[in-house]
N, C-alpha and C positions, 0 to 999 in steps of 0.2 A: 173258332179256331180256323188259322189260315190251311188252306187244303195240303197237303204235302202230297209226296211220291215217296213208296217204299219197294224195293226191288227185292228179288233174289239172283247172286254175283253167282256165278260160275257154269260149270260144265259137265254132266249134261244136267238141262233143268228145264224141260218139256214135258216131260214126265209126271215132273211137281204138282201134286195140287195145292200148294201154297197158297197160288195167285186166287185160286175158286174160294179160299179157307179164309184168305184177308181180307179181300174184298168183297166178300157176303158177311163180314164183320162190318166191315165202315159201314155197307151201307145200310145195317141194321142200325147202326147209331148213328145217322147219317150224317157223318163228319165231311165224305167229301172226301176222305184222300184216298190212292189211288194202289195196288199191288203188282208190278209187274214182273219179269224176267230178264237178265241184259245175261243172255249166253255166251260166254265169253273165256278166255282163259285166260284174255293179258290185261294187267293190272290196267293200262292205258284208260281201256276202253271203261274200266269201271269205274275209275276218277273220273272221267267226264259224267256218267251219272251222281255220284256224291257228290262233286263239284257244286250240283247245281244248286242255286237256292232253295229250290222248291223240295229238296231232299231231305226227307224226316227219318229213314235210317235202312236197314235191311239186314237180312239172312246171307251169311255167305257160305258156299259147299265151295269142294274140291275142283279146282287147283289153287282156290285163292285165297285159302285158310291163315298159309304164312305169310303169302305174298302182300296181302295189305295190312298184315299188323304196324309197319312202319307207319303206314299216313295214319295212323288214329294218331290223337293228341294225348289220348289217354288210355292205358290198360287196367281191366279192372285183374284181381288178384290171381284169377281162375286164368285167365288168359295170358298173363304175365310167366305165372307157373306151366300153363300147358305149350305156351309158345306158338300156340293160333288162335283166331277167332272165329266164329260163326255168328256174332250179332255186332251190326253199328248202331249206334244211334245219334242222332243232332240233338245236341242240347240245348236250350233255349237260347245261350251265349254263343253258338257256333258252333263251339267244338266237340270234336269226332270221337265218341265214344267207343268203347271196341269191349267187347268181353267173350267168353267164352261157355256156352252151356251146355257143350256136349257129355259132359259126367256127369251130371244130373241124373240122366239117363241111364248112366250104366249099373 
């Protein structure tokens, strides 16, 4: 598999140990992709990460739960009904997956 980039979108996310949780996952299975953080608030800044090719998908927290539901291509039903998201993903065909997992949880 081609190596990707996976981020977590929003603010605050230093805090996160995401980044330590995903990427002691790849490189158990040493696939080679990559977990980072893009701190941020404005949608801008997190399309230039998704944007890029090498983007296999990510976690999104607060403030940009509703804010990127437009750019996915696609809603899955939880997020469709919740009216944010917290997960994207690239699909093999391109397109911007977006759902929602935070009820799950509750």
């Amino acid at each position: 598999l081609p190596s990707k980039e996976f981020f977590l979108f929003g603010t605050p996310t230093k805090h996160s140990p995401s980044p330590a949780i995903h990427n002691a996952g790849f490189e158990a299975n040493g696939c080679g992709h990559t977990y980072g953080t893009v701190e941020t608030d404005e949608v801008s800044v997190a399309l230039e990460a998704i944007r890029k090719p090498s983007f296999g998908g990510g976690s999104i927290t607060i403030p940009l739960k509703e804010a990127l539901l437009p750019h996915a291509d696609e809603l899955s039903e939880a997020a469709t009904v919740i009216g944010a998201i917290n997960t994207l993903t690239r699909a093999a065909d391109g397109r911007l997956l977006a759902d929602n997992t935070d009820w799950v949880g509750i």
